[in-house]
BASE-150729 format. One record per residue (C-alpha): x, y, z. Coordinates in steps of 0.25 Angstrom, whole numbers, plus 5000, padded with zeros to 4 digits. Example, Ala and Ser with C-alpha at 12.3 -4.5 7.8 and 13.67 -1.06 7.14 Angstrom:
# residues 2
504949825031 505549965029 
# end
This chain:
# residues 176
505950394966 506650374978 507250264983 506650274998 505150244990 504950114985 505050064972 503450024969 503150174974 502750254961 502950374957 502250504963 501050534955 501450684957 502550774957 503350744971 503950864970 502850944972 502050954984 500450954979 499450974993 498250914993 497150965003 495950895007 494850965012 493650925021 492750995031 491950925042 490850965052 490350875065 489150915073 489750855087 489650725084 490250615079 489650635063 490650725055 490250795041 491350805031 491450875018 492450825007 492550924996 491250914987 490850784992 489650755000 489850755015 490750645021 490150615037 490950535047 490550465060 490750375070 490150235072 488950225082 490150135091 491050265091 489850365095 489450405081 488250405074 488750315063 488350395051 489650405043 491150335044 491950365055 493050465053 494050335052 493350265044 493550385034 494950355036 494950215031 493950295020 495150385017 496250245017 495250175006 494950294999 496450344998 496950204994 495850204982 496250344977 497750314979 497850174972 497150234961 498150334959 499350234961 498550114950 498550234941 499950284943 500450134941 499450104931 498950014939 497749934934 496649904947 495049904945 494949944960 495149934976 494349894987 494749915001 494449875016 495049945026 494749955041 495550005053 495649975069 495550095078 495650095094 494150185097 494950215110 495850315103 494850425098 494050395109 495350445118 496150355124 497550385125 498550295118 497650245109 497650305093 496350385088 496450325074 496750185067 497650075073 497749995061 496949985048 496849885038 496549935022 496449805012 496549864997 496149754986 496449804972 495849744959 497149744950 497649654941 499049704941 500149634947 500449614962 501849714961 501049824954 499949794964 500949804976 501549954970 500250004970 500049944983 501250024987 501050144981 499750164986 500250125002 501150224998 500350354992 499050335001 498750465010 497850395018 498550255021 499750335022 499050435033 498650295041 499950245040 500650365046 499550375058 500350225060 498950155057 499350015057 498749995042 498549875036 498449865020 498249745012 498249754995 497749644986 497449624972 496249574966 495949534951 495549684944 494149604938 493749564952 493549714957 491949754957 492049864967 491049984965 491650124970 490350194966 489550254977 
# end
């Protein structure tokens, strides 16, 4: 591995050598307003909106919220596959996460950003293992998540916090 890459930084679950190109795939339709209709492969309809306060009819998330849908989601999926590339022993995750946004940048003003200022993410994992395996997955995930990675390069002031609780204390239920 290269010397430029930290040490806790494991190995590539794939290949490096060579390139594998994912595409994703999603169509939309909006009927002039602020309710959009999206379709994600197979899966029932996805609908965004806008609050009441932004001039929505309130019927869905807004479309940022779907971002910070997409941060959770994409750390759930991505600390899975780092646990099992480590052999890392958790029983699950629960999340918060929620971000500041000046309404005056989508709304036009000059100077101002349309997206995030800053988001706060607070990742709680139920692991027994030890705190420096916990802190290289920690890493590794900062590391290999699309989405927090996108955030981060949008210069998002983000702000992530990890801790460990005991594996018995987890009771989350992830059943719809």
């Amino acid at each position: 591995m290269s010397s430029l890459i930290d040490e806790d930084i494991i190995e590539p679950s794939i290949d490096p050598k060579t390139q594998k190109i994912g595409v994703r795939h999603v169509k939309g339709v909006n009927a002039a307003g602020t309710r959009t209709k999206i379709q994600v492969r197979d899966f029932a309809p996805v609908f965004t909106d806008e609050p009441d306060s932004m001039g929505g009819t309130n019927t869905g998330p807004s479309p940022l919220e779907t971002v910070l849908v997409a941060l959770v989601g994409c750390d759930g999926v991505i600390i899975n596959g780092v646990a099992k590339a480590m052999g890392f022993d958790y029983a699950g995750v629960e999340f918060a996460c929620q971000s500041q946004i000046d309404v005056r940048g989508p709304k036009g003003v000059p100077g101002v950003r349309p997206f995030f200022e800053k988001a706060t993410l607070e990742i709680v994992v139920y692991t027994d293992e030890d705190d420096k395996r916990f802190r290289q997955l920690e890493k590794n995930v900062e590391f290999r998540c699309p989405v927090m990675n996108l955030m981060r390069a949008a210069d998002v002031e983000l702000d992530v916090t990890w801790t460990k609780k005991p594996k018995a204390d987890f009771s989350g239920n992830v059943d719809p």
